[in-house]
Structure formats: structure tokens, C-alpha cells
C-alpha positions as a Markdown table, in Angstrom:
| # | Residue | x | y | z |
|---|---|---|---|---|
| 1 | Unk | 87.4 | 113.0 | 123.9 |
| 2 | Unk | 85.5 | 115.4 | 126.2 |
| 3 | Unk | 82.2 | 114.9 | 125.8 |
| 4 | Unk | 81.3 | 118.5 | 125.0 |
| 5 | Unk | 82.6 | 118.2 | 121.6 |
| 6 | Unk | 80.3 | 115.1 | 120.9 |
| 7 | Unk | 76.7 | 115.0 | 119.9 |
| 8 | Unk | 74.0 | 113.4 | 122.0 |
| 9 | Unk | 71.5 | 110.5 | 120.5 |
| 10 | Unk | 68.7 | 108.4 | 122.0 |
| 11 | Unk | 69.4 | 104.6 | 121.5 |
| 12 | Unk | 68.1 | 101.6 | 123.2 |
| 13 | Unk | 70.8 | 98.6 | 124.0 |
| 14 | Unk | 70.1 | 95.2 | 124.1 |
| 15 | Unk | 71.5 | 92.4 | 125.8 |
| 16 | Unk | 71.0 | 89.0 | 127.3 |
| 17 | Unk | 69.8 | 90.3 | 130.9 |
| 18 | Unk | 68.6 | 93.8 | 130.2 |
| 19 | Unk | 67.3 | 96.8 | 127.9 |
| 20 | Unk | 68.8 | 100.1 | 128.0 |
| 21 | Unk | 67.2 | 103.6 | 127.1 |
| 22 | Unk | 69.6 | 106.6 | 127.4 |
| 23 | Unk | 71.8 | 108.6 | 125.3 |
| 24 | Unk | 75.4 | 107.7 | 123.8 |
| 25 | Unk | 77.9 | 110.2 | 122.3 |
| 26 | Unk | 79.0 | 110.7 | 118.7 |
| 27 | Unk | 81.5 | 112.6 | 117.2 |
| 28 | Unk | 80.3 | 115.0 | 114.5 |
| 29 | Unk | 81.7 | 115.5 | 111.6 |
| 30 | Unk | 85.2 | 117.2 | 111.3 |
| 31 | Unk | 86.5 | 115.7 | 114.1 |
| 32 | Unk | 87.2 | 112.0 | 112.7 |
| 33 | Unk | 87.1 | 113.0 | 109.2 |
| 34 | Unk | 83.1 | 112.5 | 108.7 |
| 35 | Unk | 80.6 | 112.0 | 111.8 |
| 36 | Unk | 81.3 | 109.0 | 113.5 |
| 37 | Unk | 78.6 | 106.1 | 113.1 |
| 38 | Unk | 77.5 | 104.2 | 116.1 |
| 39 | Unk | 78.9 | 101.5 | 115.1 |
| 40 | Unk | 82.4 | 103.2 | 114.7 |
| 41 | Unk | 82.2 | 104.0 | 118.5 |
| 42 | Unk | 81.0 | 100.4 | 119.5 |
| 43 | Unk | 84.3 | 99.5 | 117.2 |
| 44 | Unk | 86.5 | 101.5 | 118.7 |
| 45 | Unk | 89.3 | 98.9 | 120.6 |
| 46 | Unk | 90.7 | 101.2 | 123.1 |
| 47 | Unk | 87.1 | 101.3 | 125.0 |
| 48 | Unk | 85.7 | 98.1 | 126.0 |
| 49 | Unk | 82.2 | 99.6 | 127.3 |
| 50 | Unk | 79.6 | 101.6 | 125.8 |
| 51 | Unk | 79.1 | 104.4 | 128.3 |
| 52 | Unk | 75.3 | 105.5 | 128.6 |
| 53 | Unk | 74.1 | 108.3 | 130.1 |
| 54 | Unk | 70.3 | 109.5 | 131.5 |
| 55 | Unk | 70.4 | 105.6 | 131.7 |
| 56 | Unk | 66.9 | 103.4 | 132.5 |
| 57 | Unk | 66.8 | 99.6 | 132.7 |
| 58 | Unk | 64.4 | 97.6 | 131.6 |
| 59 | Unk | 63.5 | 93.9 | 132.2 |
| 60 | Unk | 64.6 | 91.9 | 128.5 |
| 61 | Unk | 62.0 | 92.5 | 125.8 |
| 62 | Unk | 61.1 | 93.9 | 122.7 |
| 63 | Unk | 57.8 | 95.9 | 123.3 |
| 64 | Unk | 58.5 | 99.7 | 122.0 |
| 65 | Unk | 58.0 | 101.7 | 124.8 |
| 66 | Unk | 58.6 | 99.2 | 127.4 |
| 67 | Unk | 55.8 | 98.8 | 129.9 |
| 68 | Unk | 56.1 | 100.4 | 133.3 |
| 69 | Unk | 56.2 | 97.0 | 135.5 |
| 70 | Unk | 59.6 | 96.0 | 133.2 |
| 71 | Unk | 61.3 | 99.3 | 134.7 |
| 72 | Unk | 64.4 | 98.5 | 137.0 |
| 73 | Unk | 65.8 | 101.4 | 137.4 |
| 74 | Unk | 67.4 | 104.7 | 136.3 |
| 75 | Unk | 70.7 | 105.5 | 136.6 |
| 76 | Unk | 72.8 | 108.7 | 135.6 |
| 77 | Unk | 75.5 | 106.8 | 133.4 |
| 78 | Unk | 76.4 | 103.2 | 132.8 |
| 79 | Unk | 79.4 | 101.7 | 131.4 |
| 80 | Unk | 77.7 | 98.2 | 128.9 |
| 81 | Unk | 80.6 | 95.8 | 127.9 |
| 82 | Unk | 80.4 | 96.1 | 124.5 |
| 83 | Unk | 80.9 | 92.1 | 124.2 |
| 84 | Unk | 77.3 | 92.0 | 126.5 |
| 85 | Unk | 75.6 | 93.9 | 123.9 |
| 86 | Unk | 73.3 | 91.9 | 121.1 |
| 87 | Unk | 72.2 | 95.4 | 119.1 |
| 88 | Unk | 71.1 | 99.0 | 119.2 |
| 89 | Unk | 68.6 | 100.8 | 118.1 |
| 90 | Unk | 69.7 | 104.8 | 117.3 |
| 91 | Unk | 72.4 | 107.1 | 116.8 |
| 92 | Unk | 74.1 | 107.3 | 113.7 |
| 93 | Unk | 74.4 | 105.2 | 110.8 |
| 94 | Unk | 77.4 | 103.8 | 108.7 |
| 95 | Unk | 78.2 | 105.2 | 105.5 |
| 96 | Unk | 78.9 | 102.0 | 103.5 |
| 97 | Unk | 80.3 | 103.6 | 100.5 |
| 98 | Unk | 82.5 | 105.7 | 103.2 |
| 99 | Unk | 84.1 | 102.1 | 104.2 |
| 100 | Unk | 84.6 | 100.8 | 101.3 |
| 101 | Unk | 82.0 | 98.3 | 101.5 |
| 102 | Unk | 80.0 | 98.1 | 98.4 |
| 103 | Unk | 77.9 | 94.9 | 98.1 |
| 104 | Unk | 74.0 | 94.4 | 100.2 |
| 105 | Unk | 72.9 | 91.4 | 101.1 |
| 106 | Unk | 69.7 | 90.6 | 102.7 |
| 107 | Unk | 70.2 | 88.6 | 105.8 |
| 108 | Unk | 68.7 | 87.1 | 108.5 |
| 109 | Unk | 70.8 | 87.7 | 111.7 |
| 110 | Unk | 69.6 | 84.7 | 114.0 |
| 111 | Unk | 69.6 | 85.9 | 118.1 |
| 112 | Unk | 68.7 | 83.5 | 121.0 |
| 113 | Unk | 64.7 | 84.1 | 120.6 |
| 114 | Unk | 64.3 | 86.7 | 117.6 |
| 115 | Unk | 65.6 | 87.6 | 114.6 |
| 116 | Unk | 66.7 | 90.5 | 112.3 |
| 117 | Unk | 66.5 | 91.0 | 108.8 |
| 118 | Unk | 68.3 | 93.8 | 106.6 |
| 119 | Unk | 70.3 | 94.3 | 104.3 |
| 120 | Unk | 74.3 | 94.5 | 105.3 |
| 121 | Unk | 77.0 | 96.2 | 103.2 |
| 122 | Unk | 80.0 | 94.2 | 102.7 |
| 123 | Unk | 82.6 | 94.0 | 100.0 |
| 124 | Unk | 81.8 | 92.7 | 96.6 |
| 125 | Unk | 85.1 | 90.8 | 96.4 |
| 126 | Unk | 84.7 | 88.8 | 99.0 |
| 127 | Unk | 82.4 | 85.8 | 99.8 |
| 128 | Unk | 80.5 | 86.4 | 103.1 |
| 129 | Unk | 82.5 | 83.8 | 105.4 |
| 130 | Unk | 85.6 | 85.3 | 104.5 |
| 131 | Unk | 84.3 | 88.8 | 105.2 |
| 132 | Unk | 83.0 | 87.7 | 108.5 |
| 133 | Unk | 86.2 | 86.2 | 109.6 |
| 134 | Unk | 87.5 | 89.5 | 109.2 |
| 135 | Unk | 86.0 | 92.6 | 109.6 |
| 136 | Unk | 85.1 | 94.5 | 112.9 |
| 137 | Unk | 82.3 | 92.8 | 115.3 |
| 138 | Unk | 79.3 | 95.9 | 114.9 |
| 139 | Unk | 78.3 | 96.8 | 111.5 |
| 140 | Unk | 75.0 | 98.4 | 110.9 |
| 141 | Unk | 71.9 | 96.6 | 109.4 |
| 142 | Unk | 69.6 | 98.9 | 106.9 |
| 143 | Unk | 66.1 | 98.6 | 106.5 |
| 144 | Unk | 65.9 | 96.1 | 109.6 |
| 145 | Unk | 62.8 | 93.9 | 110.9 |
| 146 | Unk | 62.3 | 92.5 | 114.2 |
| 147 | Unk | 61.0 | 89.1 | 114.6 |
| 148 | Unk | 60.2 | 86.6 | 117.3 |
| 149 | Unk | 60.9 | 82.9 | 117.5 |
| 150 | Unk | 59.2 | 80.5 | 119.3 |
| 151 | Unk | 56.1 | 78.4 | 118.7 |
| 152 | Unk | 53.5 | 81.2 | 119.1 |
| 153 | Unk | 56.0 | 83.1 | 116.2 |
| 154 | Unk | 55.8 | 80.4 | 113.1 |
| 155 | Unk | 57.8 | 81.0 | 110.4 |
| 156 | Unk | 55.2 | 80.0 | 107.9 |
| 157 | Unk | 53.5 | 83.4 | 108.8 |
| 158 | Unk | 56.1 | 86.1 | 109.8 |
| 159 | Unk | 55.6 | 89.5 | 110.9 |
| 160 | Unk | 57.5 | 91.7 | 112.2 |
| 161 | Unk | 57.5 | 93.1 | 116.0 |
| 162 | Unk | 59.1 | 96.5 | 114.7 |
| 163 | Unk | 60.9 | 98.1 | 111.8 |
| 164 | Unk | 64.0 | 100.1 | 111.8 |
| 165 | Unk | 66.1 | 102.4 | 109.4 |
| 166 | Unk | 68.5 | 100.7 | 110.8 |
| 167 | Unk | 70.3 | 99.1 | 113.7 |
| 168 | Unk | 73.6 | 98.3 | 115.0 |
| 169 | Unk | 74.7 | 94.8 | 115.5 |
| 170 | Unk | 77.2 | 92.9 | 117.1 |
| 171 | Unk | 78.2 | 90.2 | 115.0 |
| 172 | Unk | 80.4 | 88.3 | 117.7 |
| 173 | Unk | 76.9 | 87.2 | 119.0 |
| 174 | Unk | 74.7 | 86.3 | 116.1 |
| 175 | Unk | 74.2 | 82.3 | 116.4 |
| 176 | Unk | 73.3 | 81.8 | 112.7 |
| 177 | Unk | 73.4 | 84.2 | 109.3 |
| 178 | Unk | 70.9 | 83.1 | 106.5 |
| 179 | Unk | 70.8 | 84.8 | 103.3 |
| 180 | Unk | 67.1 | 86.5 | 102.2 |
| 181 | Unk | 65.7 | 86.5 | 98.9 |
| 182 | Unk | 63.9 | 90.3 | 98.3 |
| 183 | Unk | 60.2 | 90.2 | 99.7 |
| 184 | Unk | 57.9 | 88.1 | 97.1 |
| 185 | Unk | 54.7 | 88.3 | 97.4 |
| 186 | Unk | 54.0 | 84.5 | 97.4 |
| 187 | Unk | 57.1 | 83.6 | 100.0 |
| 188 | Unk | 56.0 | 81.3 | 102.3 |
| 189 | Unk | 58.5 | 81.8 | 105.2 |
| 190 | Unk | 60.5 | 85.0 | 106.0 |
| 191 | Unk | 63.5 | 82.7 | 104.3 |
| 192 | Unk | 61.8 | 82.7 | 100.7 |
């Protein structure tokens, strides 16, 4: 698809070795049937990178807007692996109804470091596990929180780094999944 029939959004990439701020490419509406989701792109089999362009590179972090000494570089485009990437922050969100997918769950998503909690659409038929085993590796995470781990980060006292509408995750590299209990004022832990 040329990309002069495809909408430009801001998003930031995430992976093991690097940050990335720059614009990816959707496809509006009428051209897939309804606009295409990042997530839907990141899915998409037949392209194994994420191309980026108006790409800069940042040193790994989470600070929002990076500071100027974690700067790497710029670059006009950059093809990501898509198997490199941890999550995304922009574009365009999933329509779970549009999918099929009918159920939320609150979750904590467990990274090396941090973690993220949201709330995930899956299908109401099926238990978690089984829907994990088979459905495709980026699915988007509503209503998303950003926390650290490590010893200055206790659990007993979360709070998030940054909050999100949303963001788009790769669940091929999430080393743990915890279900959430709705916020309570008297939880102890960000687990209930």
C-alpha cells in the first residue's frame, strides 16, 4: 500500500535497547473495511518490521519527553522487527466489539523492569490461557498505567510513571500476566 493513501500518527516504540519517536502509517477507513488499528498493522504477517518514519532514538526509558542527553540520533525511516518491539504508545486503537472480542479484564502485563495495567478485550467464551495460546501477538490495552519495578518502586505503594488511553502491546514478550481487581480505595498493592 502506497503510503499516500495512509494516515500519519505520532507513536513512540519501545524495546529492549531503544525508544523510538516518529510516525507510523494507518489505513483509514474504507480501505480495510474500518480504519485499521495499530495493532492490526503490527499484526499484519506479510511485514515483519514496523517501518517508522521522521524517526529519533532515544537511549531506553520511560521519562515523557525524553531528556536531551538520551538522544541517539535521528533518522528519516527505520524498519523495527516487530518481534524487538515491547509496546507503543499512539496511533489508532482496536475496536473490540469490531473483533469480536467482548469480555475486559484488568491485567497486569509484567515487562523486564515495569509494568502495565489495563484492561484487555478478549472473548467471554474463553478462559484467558486458552485465548492467549491463540490469538495474534499485539492487542491493545485500554485505560493503561505505567509502572516501575525495582526496589526504589515498592509494590506496597504504587504509582504510576504515566497514563495512557491506550497502548499497544506485544504479547509474545510479556514475562508474566496477573489479573487486577478494579481500584479500591483500601488496596494495598497495585494487585489488590
Amino acid at each position: 500500500m502506497s503510503k499516500q493513501w495512509m494516515e500519519a500518527f505520532e507513536a513512540r516504540i519501545y524495546t529492549d535497547t531503544y525508544r523510538i519517536y516518529g510516525m507510523i502509517h494507518l489505513a483509514p477507513a474504507g480501505r480495510v473495511g474500518r480504519a485499521q488499528a495499530t495493532a492490526d498493522l503490527l499484526n499484519l504477517e506479510a511485514r515483519p518490521t514496523l517501518a517508522v518514519s521522521g524517526a529519533r532514538l532515544y537511549a531506553p526509558g520511560y521519562a515523557h519527553p525524553p531528556e536531551a542527553r538520551e538522544a541517539l540520533g535521528t533518522v528519516t525511516s527505520i524498519a523495527v522487527p516487530k518481534e524487538q518491539i515491547l509496546w507503543v504508545v499512539g496511533g489508532r486503537p482496536a475496536t473490540p466489539s469490531a473483533q469480536g472480542l467482548v469480555k475486559a479484564r484488568r491485567l497486569a502485563l509484567i515487562f523486564p523492569g515495569f509494568f502495565l495495567v489495563g484492561k484487555l478485550f478478549g472473548p467471554g467464551d474463553l478462559r484467558f490461557p486458552e485465548w492467549l495460546a491463540v490469538t495474534k501477538p499485539f492487542q491493545t490495552l485500554f485505560e493503561a498505567e505505567l509502572y516501575l519495578l525495582g526496589m526504589e518502586h515498592p509494590l506496597s505503594a504504587p504509582k504510576p510513571v504515566d497514563t495512557f488511553e491506550f497502548v499497544t502491546v506485544n504479547l509474545r514478550r510479556v514475562q508474566g500476566f496477573t489479573d487486577v481487581p478494579q481500584q479500591q480505595e483500601a488496596a494495598l498493592t497495585v494487585f489488590g
